[in-house]
N, C-alpha and C positions, 0 to 999 in steps of 0.2 A: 286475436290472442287465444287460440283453442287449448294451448298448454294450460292456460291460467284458470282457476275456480270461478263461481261467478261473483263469490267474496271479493278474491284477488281481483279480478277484474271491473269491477264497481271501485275497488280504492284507486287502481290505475287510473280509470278515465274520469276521478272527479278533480278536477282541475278549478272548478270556478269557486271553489268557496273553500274556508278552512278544513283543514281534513285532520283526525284522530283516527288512525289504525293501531287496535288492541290487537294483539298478534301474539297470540299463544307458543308456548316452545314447540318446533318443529313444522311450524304451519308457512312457511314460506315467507317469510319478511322481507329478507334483502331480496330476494326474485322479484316482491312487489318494487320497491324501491328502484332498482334497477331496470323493472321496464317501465316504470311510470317517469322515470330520467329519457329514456327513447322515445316515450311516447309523448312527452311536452316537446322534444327536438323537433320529433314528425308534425306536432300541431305548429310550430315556425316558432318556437320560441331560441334560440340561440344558445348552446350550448354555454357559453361565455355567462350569460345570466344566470345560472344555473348553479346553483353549491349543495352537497350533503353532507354532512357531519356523523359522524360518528366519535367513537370513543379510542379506538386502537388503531396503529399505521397497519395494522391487519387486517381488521377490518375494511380498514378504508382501500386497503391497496387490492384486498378481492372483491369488493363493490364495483374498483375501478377495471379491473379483468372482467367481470361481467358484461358490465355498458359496453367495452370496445368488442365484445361481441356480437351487439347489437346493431352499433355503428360503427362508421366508419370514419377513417382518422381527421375527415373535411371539417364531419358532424360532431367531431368530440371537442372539435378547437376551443381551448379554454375555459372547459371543465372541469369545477373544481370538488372534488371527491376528498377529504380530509377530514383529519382531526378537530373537535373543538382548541383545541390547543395552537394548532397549526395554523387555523384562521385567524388567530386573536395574536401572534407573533406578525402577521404578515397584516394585518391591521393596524400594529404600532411602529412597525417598520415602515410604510408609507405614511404612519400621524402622529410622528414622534415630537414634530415640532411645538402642535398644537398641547403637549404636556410639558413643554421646555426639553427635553431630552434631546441629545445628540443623536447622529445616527451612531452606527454598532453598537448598537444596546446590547448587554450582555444578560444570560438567563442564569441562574443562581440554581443549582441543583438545591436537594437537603442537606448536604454535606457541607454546601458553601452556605448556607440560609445559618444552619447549625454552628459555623466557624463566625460567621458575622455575629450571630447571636450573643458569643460567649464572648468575644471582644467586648462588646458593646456593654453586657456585665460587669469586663474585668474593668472596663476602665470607667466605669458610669458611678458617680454619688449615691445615686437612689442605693437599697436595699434588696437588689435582685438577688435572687438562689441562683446560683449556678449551677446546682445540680439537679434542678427540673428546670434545665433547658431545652432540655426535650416536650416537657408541657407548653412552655410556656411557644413553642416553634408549634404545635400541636393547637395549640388557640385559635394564636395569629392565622393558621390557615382556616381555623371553624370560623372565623370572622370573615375573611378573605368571598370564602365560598358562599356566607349568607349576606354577602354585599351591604359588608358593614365596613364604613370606612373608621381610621383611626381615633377621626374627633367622634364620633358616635359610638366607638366600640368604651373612650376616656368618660363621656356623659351617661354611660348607662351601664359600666360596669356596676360586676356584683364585688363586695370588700374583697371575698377573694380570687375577682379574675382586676382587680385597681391594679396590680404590678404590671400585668401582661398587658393591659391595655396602656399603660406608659412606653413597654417596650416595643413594643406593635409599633406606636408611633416615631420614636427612636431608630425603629429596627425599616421604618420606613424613611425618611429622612435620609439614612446613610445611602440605602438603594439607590435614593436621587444623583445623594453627592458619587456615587461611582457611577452611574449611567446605567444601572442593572436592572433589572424585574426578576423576580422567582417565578415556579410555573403557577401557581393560583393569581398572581398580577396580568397572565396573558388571556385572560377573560375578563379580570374586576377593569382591568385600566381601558379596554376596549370600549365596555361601560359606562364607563362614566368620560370616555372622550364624546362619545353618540352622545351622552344626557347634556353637556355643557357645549359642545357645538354643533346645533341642529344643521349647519351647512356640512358639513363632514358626514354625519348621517345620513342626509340626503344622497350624497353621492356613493357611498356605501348599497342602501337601499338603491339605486337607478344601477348599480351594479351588479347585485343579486337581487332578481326580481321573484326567482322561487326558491324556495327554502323545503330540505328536505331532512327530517333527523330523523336517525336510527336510537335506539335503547333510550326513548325519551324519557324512562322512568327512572334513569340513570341522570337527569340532571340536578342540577342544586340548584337553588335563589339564585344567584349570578347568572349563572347559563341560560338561566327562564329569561333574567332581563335582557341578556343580549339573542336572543332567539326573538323575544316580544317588539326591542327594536327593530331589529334588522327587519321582522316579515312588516312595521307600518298597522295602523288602522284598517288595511285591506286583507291583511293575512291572508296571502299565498304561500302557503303550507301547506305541507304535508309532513305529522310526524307520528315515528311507530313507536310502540311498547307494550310492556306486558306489568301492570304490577304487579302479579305475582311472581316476578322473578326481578324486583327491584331490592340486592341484599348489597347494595355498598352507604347504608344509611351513617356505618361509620365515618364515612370519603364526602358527606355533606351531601348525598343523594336523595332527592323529595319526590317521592311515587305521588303524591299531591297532584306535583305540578300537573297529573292526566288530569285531575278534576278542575283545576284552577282554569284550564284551557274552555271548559263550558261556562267561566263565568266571563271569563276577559273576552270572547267571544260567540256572541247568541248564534250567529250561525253555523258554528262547526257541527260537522257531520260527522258522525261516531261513526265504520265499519267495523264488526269483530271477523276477524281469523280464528276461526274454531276448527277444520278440520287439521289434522297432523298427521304428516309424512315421513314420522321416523319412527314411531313409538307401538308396538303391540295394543289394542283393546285392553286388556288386563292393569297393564302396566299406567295407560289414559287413567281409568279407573281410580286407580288407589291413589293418581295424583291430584286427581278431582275431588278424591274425598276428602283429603289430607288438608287441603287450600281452603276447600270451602268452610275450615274453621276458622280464616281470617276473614276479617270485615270486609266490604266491595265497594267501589264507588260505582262499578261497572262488571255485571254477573256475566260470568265466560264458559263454555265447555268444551273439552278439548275431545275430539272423538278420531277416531281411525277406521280405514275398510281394508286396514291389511290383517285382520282377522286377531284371534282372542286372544291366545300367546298361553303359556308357562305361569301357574303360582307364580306367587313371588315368594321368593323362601328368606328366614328367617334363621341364622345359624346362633348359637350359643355356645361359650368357651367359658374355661372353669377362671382365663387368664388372658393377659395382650399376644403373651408368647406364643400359648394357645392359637391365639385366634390368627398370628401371623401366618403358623407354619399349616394350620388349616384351611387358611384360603390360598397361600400357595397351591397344594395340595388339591383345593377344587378345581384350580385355572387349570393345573397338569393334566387331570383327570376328566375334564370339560375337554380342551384340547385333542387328547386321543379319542376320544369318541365320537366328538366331532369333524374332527379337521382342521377347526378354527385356526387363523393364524396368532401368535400373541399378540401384536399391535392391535386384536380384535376386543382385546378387555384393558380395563381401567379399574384401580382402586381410588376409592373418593373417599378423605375425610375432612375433619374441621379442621385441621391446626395442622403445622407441619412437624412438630412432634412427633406424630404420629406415624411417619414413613420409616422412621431407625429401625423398629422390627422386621416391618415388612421388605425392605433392603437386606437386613441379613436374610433374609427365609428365600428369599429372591435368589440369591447370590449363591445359598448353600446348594439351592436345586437346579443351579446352571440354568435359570430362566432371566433372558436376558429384559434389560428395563429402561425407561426413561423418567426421569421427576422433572416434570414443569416447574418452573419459578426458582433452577439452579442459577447460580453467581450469572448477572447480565454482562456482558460486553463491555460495558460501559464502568462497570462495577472495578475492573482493574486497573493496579496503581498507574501499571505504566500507561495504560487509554487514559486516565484521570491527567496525568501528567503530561502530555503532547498537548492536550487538550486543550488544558488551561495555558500553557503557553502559547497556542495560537488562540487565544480569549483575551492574551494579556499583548497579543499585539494587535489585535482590531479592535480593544477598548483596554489602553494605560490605566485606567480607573478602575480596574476591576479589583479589588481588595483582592478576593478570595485567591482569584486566580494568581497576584503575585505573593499571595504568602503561601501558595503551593510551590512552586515553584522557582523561587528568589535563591533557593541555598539548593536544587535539587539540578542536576548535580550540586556535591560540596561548592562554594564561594568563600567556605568563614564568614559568612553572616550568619551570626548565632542567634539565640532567643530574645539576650539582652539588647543588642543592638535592633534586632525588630519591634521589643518592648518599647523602648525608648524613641522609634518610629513612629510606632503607631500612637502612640501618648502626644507626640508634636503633631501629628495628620489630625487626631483629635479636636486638639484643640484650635486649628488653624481651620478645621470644617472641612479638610481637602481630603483626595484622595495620595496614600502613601505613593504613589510610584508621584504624584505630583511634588507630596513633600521630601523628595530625597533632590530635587534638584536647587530648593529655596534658599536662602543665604543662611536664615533662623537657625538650622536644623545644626549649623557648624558648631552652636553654643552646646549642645546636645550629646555628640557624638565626638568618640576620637576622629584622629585625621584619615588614621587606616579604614576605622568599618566607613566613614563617610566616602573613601574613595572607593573604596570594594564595592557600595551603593552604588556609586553616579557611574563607576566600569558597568557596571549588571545593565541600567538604565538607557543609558547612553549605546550600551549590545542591542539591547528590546528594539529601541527606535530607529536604530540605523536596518534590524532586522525587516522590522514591521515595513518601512519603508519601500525596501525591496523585495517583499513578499507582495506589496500593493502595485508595484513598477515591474517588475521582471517576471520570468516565467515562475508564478507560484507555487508551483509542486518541484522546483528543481530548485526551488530557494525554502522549500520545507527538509528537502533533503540536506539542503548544506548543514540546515542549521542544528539538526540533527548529530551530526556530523562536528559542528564546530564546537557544542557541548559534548560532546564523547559519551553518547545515551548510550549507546551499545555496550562499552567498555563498563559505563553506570552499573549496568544490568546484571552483567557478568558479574562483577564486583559485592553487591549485593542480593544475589540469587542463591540458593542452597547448595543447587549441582548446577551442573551445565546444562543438563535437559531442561529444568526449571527457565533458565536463561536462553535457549534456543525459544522457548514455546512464548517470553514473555517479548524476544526480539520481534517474532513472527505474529504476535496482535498488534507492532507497532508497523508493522509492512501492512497489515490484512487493513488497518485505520487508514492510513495515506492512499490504499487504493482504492477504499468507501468513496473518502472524502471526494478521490477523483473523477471516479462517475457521480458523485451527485453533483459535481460542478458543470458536469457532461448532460446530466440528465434530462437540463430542461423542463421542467416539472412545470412550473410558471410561468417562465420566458423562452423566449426563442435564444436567447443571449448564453453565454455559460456564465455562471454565478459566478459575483464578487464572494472577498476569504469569509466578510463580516456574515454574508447571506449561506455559506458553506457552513460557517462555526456555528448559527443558528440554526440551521435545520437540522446539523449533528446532531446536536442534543436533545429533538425530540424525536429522533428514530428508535427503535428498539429493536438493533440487528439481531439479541437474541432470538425473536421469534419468525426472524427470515430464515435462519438456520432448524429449529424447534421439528417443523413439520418433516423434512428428511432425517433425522435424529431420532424421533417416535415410529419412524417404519417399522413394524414387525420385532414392537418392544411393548411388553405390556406398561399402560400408562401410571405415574402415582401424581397426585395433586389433590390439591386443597377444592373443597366446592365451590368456591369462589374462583378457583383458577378453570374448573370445569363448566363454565357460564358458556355458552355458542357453540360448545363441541356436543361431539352422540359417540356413542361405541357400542356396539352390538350386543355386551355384555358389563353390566358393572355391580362392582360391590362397593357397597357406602359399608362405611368400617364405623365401629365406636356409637353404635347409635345407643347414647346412652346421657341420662339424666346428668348435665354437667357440663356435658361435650358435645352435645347436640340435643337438645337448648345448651349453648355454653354458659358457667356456671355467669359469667356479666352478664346477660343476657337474662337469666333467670332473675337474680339483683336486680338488674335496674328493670325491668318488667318490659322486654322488650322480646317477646316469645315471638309475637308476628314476623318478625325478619328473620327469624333463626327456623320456622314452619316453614315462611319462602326459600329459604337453604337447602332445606330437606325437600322441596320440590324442586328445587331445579337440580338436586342428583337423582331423583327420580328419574326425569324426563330426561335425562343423559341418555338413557337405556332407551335401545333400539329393542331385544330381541328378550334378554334376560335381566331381573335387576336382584340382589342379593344384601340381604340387611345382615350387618352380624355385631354382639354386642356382648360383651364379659361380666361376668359375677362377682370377679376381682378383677383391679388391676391398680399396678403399680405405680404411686405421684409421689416424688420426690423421696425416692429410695424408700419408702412406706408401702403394704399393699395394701391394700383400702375394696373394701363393699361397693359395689354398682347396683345402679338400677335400669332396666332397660327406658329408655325412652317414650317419655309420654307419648310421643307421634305414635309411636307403634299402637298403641290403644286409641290412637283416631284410626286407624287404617281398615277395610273392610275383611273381617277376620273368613269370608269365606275363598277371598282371593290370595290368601298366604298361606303357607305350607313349611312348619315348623318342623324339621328332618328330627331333633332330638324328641319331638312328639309320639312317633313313628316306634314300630319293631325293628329290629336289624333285619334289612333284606340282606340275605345271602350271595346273593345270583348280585348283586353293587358291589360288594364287599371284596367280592373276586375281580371283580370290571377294575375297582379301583386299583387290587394289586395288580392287574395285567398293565392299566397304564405308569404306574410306579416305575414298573420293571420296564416297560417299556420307554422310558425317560432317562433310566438310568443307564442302561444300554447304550442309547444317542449320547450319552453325558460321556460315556467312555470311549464311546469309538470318535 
């Protein structure tokens, strides 16, 4: 391995004992990970045995373009490169039994978690708010993640988390009775199938015999336990992280868990990655210094030998608007002098708020852009709507799915007649598409919505049917077709382009769906609808599209969405007391993860990094006093270069109007 360091290359070849690689931003993680996958294949372990985990189908799916460089398609056979998520679905897909569930278990987005939630209020005795039903779904998941079950979350609630932890239990129960899981159930229920049937984990375990996780400082309780299972008493592992760049503690993320791995296991081997391959000296520096004011379980330093670099400069604005149309104005002026192309810089800040300025200043100077984290794929009514109806025909049970889609298109089934539904599904503990066929339901309802019911019904199964029997993609088109979605569209779309764009995500979805049935990913076979419907919903086609999107567009995104990426140039926006520390964060005294924030847009930066931060600025139609950010007074004051410090250079001042003019010129012709 002469590519690799001799850091890298010590985490690759330890094989025989627990392994912990601290892996600094920009220091080569996934390169270790990826060849130490070839290099356990070359030592005769079978690729088959073999699983990595990480956090994104991005992730996962350039992990797996790596390996098949390495090897070849004999040696990758049955390789499994995925999501935690993705594991813990195709874990309860082959041990659904063993939790009483049917097969085509259906997955509960937030939307449907959210819709179950407020049923369960409207129609529940207890004393639930319905209008923090957004906490009380916001709990149930902080419980979910700290692998806290129901009757434990009901024994040890605090007086006022006693609601949430009834409806937690409530809000579980009904999952049963429809056959669903939400996405934190696709790790908690894996869990605790391993804990109560040690023959299922065994065979689990003789299946993956090495275990390899990326962003480990990214796990929660849960994940540790299913991680702790799966490697055994023998712990064959290998996993990486950086706690200094562990900043989703709001998402139930425990940078702990690095330290907890030296007590669950006396023999793991710590490697650190400390050299880095993206980042100027300079720029190393001020993120070394910056870090080292959070506590360590394990001291790291991140160093570089691609030489010193550029100050890092500091800008100040009297205002936001200021500071929008000034850092346009730098990138412009950067640009002509350099060469640089735009897809070479990125704006980072904390909130998304924060990109409305810089979008207009964007837009006025004809500099063209992309914002990370726009409307997903999945986020559209009409994706939402196809969707659940094929949810609703590989599981009848699925609530959510048929009260999306029960009156869409029109049926005349109105709110009352669903009310009056779901009040008899209620109380008979069934799922509503079960209770529209009972005899019960006749006392309930007129004769017409009950027949407009048992029409709908009696459509779904004779559908679902021949979606299961005949050629699937020619029997999604009919049914398409036999509901008049298009005509739908049309119907309720603003204009017609509205209506072209919203036909042409329902074409772009049926021909996902049909290469992942083609794909192969797991089997050699093409996918069943129930095993398509599931893996739908944890893909994230946005960020298949994302990367050719960003070509030669300067980047805007939050620093949390800037986590794995670098750009040659960036400016962290807003660094200012409130916003970075955010003003919760200050409150609840949780500065250390908001310090790891501001280092990980630090180490964004390859070449140049640019702090900029207002005197005023405008909250909630108010202008209000700033203070620049404490970070800034940790930072080493001889490596930064405060431009309003300065005299006006002359001989700049011209530079800048030449490229002004020289932009504006390009903007006209």
């Amino acid at each position: 391995m002469p590519k690799l360091n001799p850091k890298q290359s010590r985490a690759v070849k330890t094989i025989d004992r627990p392994l912990l690689v601290l892996a600094g931003a920009g220091s080569g993680k996934t390169r270790v990970i990826t060849e130490k996958i070839a290099y356990l294949v070359k030592q005769g372990l079978a690729a088959r045995n073999i699983a990595a985990l990480t956090f994104t189908n991005k992730a996962a799916r350039e992990m797996k373009e790596r390996v098949s460089k390495l090897l070849d398609d004999k040696q990758l056979r049955g390789l499994r490169v995925s999501t935690f998520h993705s594991l813990g679905l195709d874990i309860l897909r082959k041990e659904h039994k063993t939790l009483q569930y049917k097969a085509g278990i259906s997955l509960f987005d937030e939307q449907d978690k959210i819709t179950l939630l407020k049923n369960l209020i409207t129609h529940s005795e207890a004393n639930y708010d319905i209008d923090i039903v957004d906490d009380y779904s916001r709990k149930i998941g902080q419980w979910k993640n700290a692998f806290i079950t129901p009757e434990q979350a009901k024994s040890h609630a605090s007086i006022e988390d006693n609601e949430a932890a009834h409806l937690y239990a409530d809000y579980t129960r009904s999952l049963k009775a429809y056959n669903a899981v939400d996405f934190d159930d696709l790790i908690l229920l894996p869990v605790l199938i391993f804990q109560q049937f040690p023959e299922v984990l065994a065979k689990w375990q003789n299946k993956i015999r090495y275990l390899l996780v990326d962003e480990y400082q990214d796990t929660n309780i849960t994940q540790y336990q299913l991680v702790k299972l799966l490697v055994g008493k023998l712990g064959k592992f290998t996993v990486v992280g950086d706690d200094d760049q562990s900043i989703y503690a709001w998402r139930g993320a425990q940078p702990e868990n690095l330290a907890q791995l030296e007590k669950d296991y006396p023999r793991l081997t710590v490697v650190k990655l400390e050299q880095n391959y993206r980042s100027y000296g300079r720029i190393l520096k001020v993120a070394n210094q910056l870090i080292a004011n959070n506590p360590h379980a394990f001291e790291k330093k991140l160093w570089s030998d691609m030489g010193y670099g550029e100050p890092l400069r500091v800008l100040t604005h009297k205002n936001d608007a200021a500071e929008a149309k000034q850092i346009i104005s730098e990138i412009v002026h950067h640009k002509f002098k350099t060469g640089a192309d735009y897809g070479d810089y990125a704006i980072l800040y904390r909130g998304n708020h924060q990109s409305r300025l810089f979008e207009h200043s964007l837009r006025e100077h004809d500099v063209p852009y992309f914002i990370t984290g726009s409307t997903s794929f999945f986020a559209y009514a009409e994706i939402k709507d196809i969707l659940s109806y094929l949810k609703l025909f590989v599981n009848p049970d699925d609530d959510a799915a048929f009260l999306r889609i029960v009156n869409t298109p029109r049926r005349e089934i109105g709110p009352t007649t669903l009310e009056k539904l779901g009040a008899y599904a209620n109380e008979r503990h069934i799922s509503l598409f079960s209770a529209c066929s009972e005899m019960g339901l006749r006392q309930k309802l007129p004769d017409g919505a009950l027949a407009r019911l048992q029409k709908f019904c009696q459509w779904t199964h004779k559908t679902a049917n021949a979606l299961q029997t005949g050629d699937t993609f020619a029997e999604m088109d009919n049914f398409i077709q036999q509901i008049n979605y298009h005509q739908w569209l049309q119907e309720n779309s603003n204009n017609q382009q509205a209506a072209e764009r919203k036909i042409k995500n329902v074409t772009d979805l049926l021909e996902w769906l049909q290469r992942i049935a083609q794909s192969g990913e797991d089997s050699e076979q093409e996918k069943t609808l129930d095993e398509i419907v599931s893996k739908i919903q944890l893909m994230d086609i946005l960020d298949r599209n994302q990367d050719e999107q960003a070509d030669n567009q300067v980047s805007l995104m939050t620093l949390h969405a800037a986590k794995g990426l670098e750009f040659p140039h960036v400016f962290l926006i807003g660094i200012e007391e409130n916003i970075l520390p955010h003003q919760n964060s200050i409150e609840t005294d949780n500065i250390e993860e908001e310090r790891r924030l501001a280092y990980v847009g630090i180490t964004r930066a390859q070449h140049t990094c640019t702090f900029s931060y207002c005197t005023h600025r405008k909250r909630f139609g108010d202008i209000s006093e700033s203070e620049p950010s404490r970070f800034l007074a940790e930072l080493p004051e001889e490596d930064l270069e405060w431009p309003s410090k300065k005299p006006v250079n002359e001989a700049e001042k011209k530079e800048r109007g030449k490229a002004n003019l020289a932009h504006l010129k390009s903007m006209l012709s």
